[in-house]
DONUPA-881583 format. One line per 2 residues: for each residue y, x, z of N, C-alpha, C, CB. Coordinates in pm, 1 decimal, m for minus. Atoms other than C-alpha are relative to their C-alpha. Glycine has a CB too. Layout:
N
Y X Z Y X Z Y X Z Y X Z  ...
***
This chain:
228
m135.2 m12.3 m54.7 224.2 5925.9 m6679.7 m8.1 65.5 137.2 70.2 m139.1 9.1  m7.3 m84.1 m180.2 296.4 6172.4 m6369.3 47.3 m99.4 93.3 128.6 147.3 24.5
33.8 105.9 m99.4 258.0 6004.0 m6087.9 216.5 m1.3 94.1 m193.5 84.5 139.3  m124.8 m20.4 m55.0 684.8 5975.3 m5870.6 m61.3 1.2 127.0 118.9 m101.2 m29.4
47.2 m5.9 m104.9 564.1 6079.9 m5538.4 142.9 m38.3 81.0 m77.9 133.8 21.4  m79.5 99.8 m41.8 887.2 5925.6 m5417.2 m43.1 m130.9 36.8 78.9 m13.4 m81.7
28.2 158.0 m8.3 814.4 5606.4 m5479.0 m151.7 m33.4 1.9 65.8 m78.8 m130.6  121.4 4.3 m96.1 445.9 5664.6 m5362.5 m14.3 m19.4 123.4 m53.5 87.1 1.3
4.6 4.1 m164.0 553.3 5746.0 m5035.6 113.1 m85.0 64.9 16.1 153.4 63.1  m61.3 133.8 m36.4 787.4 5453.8 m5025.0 m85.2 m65.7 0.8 94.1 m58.8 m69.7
128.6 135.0 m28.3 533.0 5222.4 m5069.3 m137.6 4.5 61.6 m47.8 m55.6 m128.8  120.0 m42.8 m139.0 283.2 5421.5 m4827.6 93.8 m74.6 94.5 m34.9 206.8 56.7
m32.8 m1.2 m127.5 536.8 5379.7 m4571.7 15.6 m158.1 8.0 127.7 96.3 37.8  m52.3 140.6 m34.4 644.8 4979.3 m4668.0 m150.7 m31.7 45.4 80.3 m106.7 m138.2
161.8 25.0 m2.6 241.9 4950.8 m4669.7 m7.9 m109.7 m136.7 m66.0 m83.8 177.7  m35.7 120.8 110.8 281.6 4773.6 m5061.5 m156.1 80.9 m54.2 195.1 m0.2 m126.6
83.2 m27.6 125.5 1.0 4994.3 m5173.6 m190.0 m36.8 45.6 36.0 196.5 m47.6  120.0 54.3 m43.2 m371.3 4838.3 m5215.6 m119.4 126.3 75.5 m59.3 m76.3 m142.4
147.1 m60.3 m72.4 m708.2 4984.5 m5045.4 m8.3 155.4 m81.6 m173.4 m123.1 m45.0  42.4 m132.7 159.2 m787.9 5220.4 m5323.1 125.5 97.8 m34.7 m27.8 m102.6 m192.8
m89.6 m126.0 7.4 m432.9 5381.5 m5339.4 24.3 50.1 54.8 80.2 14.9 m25.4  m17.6 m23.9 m133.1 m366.7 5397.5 m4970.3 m96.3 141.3 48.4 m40.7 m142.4 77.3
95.0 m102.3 m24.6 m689.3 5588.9 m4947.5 15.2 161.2 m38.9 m108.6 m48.5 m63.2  14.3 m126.6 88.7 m616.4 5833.3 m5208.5 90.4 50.5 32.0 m7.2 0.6 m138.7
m85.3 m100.0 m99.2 m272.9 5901.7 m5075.9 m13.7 65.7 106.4 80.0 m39.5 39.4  71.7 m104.6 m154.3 m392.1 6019.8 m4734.4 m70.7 80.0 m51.6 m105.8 m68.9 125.3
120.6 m120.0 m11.2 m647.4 6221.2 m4857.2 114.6 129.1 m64.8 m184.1 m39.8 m129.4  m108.7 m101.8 60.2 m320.3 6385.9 m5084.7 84.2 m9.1 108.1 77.2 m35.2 m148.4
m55.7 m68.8 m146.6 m158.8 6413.7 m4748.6 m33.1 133.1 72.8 m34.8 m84.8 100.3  76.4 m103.4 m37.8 m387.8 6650.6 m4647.8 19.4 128.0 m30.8 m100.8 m19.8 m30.6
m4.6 m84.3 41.6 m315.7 6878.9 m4897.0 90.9 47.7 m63.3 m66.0 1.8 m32.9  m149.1 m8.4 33.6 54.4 6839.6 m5001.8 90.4 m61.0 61.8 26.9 m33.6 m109.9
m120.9 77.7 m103.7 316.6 6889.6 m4791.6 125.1 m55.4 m52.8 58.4 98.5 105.0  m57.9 45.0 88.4 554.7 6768.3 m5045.2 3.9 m99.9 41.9 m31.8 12.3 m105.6
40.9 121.6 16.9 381.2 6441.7 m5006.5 51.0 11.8 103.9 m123.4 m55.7 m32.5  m20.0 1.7 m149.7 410.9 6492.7 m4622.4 133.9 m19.8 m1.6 m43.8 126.7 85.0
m171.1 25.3 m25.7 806.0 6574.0 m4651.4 52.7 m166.7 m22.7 96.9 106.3 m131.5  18.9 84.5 66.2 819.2 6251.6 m4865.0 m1.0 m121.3 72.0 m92.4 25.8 m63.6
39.9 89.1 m63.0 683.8 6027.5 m4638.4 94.1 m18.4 142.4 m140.7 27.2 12.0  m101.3 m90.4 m75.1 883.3 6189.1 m4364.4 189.8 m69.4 m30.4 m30.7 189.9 m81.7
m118.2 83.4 77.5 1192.3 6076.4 m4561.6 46.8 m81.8 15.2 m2.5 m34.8 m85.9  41.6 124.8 m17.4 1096.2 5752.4 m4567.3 m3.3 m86.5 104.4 m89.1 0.8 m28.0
6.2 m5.7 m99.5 1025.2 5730.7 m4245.9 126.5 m34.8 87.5 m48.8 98.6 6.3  m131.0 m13.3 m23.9 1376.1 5809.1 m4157.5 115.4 m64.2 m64.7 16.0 107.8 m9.3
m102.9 92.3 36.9 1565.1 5604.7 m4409.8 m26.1 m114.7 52.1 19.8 m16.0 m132.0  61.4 178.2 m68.4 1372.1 5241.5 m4295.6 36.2 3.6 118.8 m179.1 m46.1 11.0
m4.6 66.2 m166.8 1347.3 5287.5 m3908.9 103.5 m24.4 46.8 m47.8 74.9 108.7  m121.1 93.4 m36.4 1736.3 5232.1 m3888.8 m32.6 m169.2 m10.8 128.0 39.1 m110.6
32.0 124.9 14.7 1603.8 4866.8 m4041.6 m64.6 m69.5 127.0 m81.5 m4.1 m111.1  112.7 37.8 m137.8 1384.4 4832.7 m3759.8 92.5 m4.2 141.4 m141.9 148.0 24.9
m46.5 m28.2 m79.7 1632.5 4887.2 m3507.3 150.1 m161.7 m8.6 19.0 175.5 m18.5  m121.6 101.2 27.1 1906.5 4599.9 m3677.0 m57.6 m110.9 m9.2 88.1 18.1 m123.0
30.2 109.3 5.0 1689.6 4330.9 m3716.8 m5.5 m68.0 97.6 m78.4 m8.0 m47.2  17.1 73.4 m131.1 1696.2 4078.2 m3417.7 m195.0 m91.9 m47.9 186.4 m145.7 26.0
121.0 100.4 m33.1 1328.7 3905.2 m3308.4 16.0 m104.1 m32.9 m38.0 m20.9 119.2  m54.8 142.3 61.8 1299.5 3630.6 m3508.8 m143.7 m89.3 47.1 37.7 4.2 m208.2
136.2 83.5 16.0 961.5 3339.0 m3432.0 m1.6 m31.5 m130.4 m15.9 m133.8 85.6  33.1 98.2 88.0 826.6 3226.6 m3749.2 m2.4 m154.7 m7.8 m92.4 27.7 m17.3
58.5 125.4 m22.9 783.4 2866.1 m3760.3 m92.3 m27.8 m12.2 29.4 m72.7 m38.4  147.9 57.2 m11.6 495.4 2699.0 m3696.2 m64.0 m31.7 m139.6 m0.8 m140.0 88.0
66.5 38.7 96.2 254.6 2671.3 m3961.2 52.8 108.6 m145.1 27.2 m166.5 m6.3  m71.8 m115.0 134.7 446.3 2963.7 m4210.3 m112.1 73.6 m2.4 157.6 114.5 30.7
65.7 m85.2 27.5 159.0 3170.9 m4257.4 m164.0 m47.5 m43.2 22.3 83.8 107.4  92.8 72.3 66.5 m92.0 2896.1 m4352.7 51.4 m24.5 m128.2 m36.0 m117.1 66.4
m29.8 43.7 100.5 153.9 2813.2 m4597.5 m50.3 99.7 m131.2 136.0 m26.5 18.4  m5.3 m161.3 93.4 164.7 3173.6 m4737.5 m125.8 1.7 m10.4 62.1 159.5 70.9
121.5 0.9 40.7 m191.0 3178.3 m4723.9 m28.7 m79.7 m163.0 m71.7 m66.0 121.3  36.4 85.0 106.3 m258.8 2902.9 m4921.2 91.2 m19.3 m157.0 m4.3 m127.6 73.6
m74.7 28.0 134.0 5.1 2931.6 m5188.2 m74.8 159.4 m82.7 221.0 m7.7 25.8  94.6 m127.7 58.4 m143.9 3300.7 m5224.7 m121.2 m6.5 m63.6 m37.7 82.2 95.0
103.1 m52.3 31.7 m494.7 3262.2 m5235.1 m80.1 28.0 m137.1 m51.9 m52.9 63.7  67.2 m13.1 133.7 m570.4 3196.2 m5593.0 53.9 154.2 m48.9 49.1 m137.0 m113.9
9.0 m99.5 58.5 m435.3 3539.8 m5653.8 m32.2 147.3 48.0 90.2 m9.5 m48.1  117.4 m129.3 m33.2 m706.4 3788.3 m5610.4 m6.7 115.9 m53.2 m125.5 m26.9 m26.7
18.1 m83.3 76.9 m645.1 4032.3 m5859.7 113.9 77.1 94.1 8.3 m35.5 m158.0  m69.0 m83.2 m104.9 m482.7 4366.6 m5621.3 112.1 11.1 m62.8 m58.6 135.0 43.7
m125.3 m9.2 49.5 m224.8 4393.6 m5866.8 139.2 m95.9 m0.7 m31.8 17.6 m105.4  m72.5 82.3 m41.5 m102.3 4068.0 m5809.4 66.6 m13.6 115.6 m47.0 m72.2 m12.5
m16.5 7.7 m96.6 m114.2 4096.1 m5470.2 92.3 126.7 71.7 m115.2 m27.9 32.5  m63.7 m106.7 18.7 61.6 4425.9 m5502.0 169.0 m50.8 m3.5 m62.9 71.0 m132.7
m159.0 3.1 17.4 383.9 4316.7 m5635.9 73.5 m121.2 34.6 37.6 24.3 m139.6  m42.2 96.3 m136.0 367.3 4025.4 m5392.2 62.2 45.9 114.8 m110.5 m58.4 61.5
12.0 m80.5 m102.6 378.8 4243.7 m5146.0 134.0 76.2 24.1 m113.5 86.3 m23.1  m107.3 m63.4 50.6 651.4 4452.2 m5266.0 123.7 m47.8 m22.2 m28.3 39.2 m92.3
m111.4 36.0 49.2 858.7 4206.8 m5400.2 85.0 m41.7 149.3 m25.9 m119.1 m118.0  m67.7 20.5 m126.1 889.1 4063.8 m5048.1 28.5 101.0 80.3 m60.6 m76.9 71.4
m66.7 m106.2 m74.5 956.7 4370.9 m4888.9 134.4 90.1 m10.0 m80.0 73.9 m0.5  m111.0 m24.7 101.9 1203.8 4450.8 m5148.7 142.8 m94.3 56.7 m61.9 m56.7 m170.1
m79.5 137.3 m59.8 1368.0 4085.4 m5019.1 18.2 47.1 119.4 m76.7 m152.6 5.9  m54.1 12.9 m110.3 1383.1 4173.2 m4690.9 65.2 137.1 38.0 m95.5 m51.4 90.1
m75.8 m122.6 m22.2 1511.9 4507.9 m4675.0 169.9 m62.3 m90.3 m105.2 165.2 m87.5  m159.4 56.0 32.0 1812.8 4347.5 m4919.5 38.9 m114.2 92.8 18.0 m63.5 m161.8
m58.8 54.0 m98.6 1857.2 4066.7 m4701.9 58.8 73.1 155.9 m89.5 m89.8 15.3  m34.4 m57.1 m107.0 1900.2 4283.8 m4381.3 126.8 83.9 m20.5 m108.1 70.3 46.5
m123.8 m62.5 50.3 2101.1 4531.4 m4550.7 102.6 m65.0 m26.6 m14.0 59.7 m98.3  m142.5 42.9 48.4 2329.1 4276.0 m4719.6 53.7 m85.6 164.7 m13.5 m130.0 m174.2
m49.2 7.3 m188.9 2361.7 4123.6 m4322.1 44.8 86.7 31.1 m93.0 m10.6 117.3  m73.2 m79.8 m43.3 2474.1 4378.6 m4222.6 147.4 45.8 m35.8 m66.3 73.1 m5.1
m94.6 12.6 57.6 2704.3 4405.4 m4474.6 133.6 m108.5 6.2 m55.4 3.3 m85.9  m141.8 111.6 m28.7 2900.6 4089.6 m4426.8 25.4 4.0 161.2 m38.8 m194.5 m51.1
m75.1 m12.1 m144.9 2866.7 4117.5 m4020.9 144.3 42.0 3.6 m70.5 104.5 88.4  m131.7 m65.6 m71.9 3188.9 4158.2 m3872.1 m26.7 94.3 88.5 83.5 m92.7 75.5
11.6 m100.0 m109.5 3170.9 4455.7 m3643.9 136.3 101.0 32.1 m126.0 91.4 m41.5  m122.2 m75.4 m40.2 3388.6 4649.2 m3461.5 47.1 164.6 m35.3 m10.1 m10.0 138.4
m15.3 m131.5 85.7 3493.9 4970.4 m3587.7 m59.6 88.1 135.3 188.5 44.7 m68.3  48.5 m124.9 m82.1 3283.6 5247.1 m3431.1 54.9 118.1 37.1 m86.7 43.8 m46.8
m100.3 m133.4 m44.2 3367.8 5573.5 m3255.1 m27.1 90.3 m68.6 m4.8 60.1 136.0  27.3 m58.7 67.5 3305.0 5860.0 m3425.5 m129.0 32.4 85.4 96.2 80.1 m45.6
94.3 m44.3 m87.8 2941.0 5995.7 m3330.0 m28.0 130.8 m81.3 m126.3 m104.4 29.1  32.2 m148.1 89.2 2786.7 6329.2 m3431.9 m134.0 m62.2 m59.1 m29.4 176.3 108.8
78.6 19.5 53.6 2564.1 6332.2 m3693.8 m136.1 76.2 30.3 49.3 4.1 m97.1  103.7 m23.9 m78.5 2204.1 6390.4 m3583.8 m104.9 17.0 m98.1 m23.6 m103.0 102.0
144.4 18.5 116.6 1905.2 6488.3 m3866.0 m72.7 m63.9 72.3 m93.8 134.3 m59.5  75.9 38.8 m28.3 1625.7 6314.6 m3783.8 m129.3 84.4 m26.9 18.9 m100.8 m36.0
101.4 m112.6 29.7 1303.6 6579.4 m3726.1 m78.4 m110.2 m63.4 m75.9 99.5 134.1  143.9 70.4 44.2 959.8 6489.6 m3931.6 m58.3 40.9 145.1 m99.1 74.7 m161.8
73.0 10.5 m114.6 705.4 6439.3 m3694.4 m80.0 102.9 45.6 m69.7 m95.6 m8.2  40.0 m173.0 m35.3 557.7 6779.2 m3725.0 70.8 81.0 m82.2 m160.4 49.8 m25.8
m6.3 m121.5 84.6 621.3 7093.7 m3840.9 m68.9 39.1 m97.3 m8.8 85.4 54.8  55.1 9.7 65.7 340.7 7221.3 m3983.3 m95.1 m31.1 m32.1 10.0 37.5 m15.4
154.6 81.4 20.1 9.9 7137.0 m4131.0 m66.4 101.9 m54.5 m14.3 m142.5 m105.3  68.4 m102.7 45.4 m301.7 7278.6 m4243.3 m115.8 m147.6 m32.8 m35.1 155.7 120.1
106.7 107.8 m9.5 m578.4 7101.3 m4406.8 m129.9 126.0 2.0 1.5 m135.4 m155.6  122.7 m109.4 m21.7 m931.9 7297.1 m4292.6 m155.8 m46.7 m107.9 m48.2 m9.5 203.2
127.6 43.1 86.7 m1226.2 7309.5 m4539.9 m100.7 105.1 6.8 33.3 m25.2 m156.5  137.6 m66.1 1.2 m1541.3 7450.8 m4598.2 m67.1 103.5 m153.1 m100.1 m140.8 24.8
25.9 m106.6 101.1 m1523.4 7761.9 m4835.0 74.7 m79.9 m140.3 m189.4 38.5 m15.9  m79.7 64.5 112.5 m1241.6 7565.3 m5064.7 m12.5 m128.8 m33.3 m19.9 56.7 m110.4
47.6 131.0 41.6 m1435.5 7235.8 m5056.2 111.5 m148.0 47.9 m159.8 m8.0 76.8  m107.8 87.6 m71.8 m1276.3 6889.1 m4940.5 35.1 m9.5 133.8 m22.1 m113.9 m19.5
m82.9 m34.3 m166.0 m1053.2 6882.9 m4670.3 m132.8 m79.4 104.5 216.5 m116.5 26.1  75.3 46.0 m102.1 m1249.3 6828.1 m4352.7 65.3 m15.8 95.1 m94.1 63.1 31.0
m76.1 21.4 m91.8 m995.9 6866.5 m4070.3 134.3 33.8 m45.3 m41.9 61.5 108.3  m139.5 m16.0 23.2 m630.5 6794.6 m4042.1 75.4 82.6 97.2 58.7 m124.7 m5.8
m53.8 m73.1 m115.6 m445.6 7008.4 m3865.3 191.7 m6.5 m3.3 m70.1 175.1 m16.2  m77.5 26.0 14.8 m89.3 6933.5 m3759.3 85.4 62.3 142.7 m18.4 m120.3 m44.5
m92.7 m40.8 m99.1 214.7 7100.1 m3564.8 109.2 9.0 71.4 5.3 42.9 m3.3  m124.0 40.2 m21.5 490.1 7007.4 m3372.8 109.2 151.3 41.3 m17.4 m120.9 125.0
m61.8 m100.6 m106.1 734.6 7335.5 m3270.4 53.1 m40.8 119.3 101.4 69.1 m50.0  m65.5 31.7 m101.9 925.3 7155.4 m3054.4 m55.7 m35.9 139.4 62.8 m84.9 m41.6
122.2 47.0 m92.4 664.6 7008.0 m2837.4 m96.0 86.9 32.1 m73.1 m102.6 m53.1  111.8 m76.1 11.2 407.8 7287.6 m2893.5 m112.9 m84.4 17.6 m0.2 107.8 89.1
114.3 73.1 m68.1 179.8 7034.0 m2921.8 m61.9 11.7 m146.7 26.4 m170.3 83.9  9.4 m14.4 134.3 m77.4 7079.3 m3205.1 m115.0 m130.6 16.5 m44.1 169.8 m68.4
138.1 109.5 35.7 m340.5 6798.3 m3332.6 m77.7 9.8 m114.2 38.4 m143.2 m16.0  110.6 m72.3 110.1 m666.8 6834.2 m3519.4 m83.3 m98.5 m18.5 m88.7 135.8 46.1
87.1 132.9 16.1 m804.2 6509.9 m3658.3 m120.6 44.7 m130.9 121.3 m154.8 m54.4  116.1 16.7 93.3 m1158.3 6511.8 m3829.0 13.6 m90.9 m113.7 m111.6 m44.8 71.3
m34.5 80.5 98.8 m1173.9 6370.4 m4141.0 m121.8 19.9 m57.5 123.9 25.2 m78.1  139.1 m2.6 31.8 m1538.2 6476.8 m4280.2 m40.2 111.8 38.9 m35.9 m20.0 m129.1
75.0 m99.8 m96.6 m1693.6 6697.9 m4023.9 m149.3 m36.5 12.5 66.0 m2.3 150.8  166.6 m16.8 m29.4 m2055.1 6786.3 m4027.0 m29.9 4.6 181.4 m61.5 178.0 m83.1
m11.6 0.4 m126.3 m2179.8 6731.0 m3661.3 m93.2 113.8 0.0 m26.7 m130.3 79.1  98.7 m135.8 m19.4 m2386.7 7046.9 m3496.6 m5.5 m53.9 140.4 64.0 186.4 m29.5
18.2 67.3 m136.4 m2568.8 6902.2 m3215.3 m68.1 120.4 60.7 m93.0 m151.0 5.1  34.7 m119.0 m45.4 m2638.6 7129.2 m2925.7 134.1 104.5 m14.9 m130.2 43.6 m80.4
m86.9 m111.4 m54.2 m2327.4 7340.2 m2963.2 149.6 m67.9 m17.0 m21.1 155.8 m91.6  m154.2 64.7 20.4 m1921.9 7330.4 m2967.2 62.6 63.6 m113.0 103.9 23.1 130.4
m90.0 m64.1 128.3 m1688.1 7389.3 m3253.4 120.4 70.8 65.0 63.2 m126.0 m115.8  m107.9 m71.9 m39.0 m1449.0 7623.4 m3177.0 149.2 41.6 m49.4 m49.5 83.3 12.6
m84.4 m18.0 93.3 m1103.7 7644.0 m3284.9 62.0 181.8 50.5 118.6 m146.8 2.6  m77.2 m88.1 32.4 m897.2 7968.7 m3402.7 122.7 m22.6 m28.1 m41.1 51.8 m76.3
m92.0 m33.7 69.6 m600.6 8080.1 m3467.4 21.0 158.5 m19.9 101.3 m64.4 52.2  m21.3 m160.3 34.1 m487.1 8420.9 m3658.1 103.7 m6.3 m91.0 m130.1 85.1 m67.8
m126.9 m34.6 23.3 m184.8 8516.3 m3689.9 35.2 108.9 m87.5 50.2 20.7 107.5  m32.6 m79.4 28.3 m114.7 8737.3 m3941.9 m89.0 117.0 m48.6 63.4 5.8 73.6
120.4 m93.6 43.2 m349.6 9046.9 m3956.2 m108.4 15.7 160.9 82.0 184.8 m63.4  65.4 18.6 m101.0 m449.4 8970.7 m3589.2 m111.1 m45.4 27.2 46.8 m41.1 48.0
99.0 26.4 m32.7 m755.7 8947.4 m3404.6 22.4 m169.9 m30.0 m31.4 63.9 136.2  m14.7 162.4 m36.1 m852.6 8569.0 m3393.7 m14.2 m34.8 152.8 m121.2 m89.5 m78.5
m39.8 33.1 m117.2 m752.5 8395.1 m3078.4 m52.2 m176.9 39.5 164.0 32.0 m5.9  18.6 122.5 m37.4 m899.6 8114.4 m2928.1 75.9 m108.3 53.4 m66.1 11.4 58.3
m120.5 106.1 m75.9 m714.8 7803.2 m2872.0 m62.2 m164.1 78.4 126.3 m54.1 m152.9  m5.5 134.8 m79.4 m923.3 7540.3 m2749.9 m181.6 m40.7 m77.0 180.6 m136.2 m57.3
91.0 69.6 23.3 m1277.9 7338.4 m2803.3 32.3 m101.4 m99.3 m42.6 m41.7 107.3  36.7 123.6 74.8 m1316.4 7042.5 m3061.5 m45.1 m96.7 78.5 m95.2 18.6 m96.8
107.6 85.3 m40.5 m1430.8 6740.8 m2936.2 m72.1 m77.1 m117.3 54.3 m97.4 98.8  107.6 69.3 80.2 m1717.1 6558.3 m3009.6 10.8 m150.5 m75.9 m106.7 m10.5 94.1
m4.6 160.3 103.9 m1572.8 6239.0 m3148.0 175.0 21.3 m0.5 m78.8 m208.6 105.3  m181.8 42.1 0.0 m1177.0 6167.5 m3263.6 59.5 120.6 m17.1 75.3 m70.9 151.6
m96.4 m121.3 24.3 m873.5 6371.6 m3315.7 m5.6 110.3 183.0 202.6 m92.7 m46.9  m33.6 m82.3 m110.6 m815.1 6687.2 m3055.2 142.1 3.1 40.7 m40.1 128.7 m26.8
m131.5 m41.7 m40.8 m489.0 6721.1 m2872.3 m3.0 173.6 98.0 59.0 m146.0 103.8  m32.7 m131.6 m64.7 m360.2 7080.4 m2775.6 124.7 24.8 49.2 m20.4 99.0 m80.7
m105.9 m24.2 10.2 m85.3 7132.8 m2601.1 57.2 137.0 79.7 48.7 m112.9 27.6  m58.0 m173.3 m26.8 144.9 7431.6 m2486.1 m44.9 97.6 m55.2 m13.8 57.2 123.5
13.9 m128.6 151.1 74.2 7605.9 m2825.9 109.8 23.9 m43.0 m78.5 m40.0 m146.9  m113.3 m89.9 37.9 346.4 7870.1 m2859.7 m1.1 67.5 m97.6 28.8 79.3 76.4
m23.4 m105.0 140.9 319.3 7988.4 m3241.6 109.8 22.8 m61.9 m65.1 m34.4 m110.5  m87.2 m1.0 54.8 516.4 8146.4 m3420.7 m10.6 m36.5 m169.7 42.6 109.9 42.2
31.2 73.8 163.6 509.4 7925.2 m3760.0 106.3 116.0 m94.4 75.8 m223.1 m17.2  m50.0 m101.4 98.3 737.8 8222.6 m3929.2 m126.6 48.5 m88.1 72.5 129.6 80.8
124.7 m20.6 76.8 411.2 8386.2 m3969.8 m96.0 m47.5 m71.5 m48.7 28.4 41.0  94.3 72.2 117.6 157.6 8352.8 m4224.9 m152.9 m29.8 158.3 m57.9 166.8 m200.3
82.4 80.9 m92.3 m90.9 8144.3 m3986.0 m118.2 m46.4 m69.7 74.9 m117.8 56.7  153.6 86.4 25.5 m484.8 8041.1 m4042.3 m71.3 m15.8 137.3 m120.1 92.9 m110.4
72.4 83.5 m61.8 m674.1 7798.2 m3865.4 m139.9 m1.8 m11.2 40.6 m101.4 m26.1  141.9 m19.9 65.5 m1049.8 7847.8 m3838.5 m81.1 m93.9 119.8 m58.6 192.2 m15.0
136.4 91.7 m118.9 m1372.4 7645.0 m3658.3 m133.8 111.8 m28.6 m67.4 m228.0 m77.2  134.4 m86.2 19.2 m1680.9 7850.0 m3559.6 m105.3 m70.8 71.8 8.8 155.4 58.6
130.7 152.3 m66.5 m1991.4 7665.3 m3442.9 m58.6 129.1 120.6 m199.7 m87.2 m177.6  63.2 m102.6 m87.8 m2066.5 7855.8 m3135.3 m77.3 m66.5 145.1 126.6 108.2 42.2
95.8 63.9 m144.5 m2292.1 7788.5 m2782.3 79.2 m64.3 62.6 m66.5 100.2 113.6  m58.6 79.8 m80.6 m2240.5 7487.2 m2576.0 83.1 30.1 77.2 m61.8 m49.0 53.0
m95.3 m36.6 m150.3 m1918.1 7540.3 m2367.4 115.7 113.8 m82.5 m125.7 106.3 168.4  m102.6 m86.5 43.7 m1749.5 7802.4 m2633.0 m40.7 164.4 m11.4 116.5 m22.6 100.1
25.1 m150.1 m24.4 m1755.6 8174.9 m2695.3 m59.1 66.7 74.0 72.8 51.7 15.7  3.3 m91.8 m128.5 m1900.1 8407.6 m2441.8 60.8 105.7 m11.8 m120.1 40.3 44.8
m49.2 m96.3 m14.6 m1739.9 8697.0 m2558.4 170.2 m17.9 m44.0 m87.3 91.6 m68.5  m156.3 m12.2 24.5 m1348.8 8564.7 m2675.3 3.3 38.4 m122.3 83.7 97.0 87.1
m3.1 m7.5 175.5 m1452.6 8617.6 m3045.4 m49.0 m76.5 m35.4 m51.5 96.3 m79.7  98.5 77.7 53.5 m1599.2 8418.6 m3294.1 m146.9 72.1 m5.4 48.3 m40.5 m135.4
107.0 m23.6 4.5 m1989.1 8444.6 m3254.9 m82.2 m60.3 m83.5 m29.4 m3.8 91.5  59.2 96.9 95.8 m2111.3 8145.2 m3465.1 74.4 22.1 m145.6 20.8 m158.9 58.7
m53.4 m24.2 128.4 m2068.1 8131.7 m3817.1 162.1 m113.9 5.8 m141.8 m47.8 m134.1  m166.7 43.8 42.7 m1694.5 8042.2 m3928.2 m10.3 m132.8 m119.2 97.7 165.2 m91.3
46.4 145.4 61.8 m1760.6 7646.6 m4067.5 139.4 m48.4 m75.4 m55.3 m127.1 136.9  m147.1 29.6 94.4 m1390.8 7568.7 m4211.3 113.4 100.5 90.8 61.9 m211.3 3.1
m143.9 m41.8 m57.5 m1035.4 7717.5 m4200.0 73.4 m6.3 m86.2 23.1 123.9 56.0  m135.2 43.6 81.8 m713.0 7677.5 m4381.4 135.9 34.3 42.1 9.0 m141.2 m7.6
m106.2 m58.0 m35.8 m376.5 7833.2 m4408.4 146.5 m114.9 46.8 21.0 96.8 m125.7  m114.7 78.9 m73.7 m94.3 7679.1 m4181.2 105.3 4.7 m121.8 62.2 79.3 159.3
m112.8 m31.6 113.4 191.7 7564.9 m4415.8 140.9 m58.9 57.1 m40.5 m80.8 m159.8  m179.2 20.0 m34.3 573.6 7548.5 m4286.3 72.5 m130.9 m71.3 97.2 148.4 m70.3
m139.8 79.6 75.0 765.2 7213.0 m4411.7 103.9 9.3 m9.3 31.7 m88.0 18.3  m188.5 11.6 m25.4 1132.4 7200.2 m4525.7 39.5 m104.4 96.7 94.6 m50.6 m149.9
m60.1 33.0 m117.0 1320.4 7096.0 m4244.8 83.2 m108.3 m76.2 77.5 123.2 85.7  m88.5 35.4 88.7 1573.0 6943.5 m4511.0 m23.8 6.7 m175.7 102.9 79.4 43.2
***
């Protein structure tokens, strides 16, 4: 049965889905922005929820209870549509609160889309292989981010990032670091264009000449999300 990437990336975002699916969605993050829009979506229908609920304390001792009425069921599937069902419950309880509140009739406001969190993405690989770096873009911000995800280390030199725009030279935009995601910011692209992202393994410190010199280790074509 084809998989409803809807209701995948609903239950990425409630967090209903176990170890093993969670995983596999991210890694299909990487490489479908579909999925990305999706999630995005999601994103944007819930966090009104988040905003109506008042701070509530648990009572004392509620989460031993839940423990212990849980634990005999170990099987992920069980624990799956545990998971779900209560999340299911509390999104209708909030909603139907809301529903009976009394409230005062509002003013009119303008309606406001809500952006995804980037623009675009790119997942970077190694001659077609599995994604190795994520690459992600905000326009608005010009801020771009480049999280590792299975990067070979090259000790002794720096990874270098690219960008090429089009039929253009490649243009340097910045170093890699040596551990964690990279932040770049005051990157002015123009995402109209057809955009690739490349890493070249070149001498400690970067280029000397403003080209790639080291061999070209991953790259991947920037891809535009629907806005709507």
């Amino acid at each position: 049965m084809a998989d409803d990437i809807d209701m995948l990336a609903g239950e990425y975002v409630l967090g209903t889905l176990d170890d093993a699916e969670r995983r596999a969605f991210q890694r299909r993050l990487l490489t479908d922005p579909v999925a990305v829009a999706a999630v995005a979506m999601w994103q944007e229908r819930l966090s009104p929820l988040l905003l109506a609920v008042p701070e509530v304390t648990p009572p004392t001792g509620l989460w031993p209870k839940i423990e212990a009425r849980s634990a005999p069921a170990n099987d992920n599937r069980i624990r799956r549509w545990q998971i779900a069902t209560a999340a299911a419950a509390l999104v209708a309880l909030v909603t139907s609160g809301l529903a009976l509140r009394p409230l005062p009739k509002p003013a009119p406001q303008p309606i406001v889309t809500q952006q995804p969190l980037f623009q675009s993405v790119a997942a970077l690989s190694e001659s077609g292989g599995a994604p190795a770096l994520l690459v992600t873009y905000d326009q608005a911000t010009k801020t771009m981010k480049v999280t590792p995800v299975n990067v070979a280390p090259r000790p002794g030199h720096s990874m270098e990032l690219w960008v090429i725009a089009g039929k253009a030279a490649p243009k340097s935009i910045g170093l890699m670091r040596e551990d964690g995601a990279t932040a770049l910011d005051r990157m002015a692209l123009d995402i109209k264009q057809q955009m690739t992202i490349a890493v070249s393994v070149e001498p400690k410190g970067g280029s000397p000449t403003g080209l790639p010199t080291g061999p070209v280790v991953y790259s991947g074509q920037m891809i535009t999300l629907p806005t709507s």
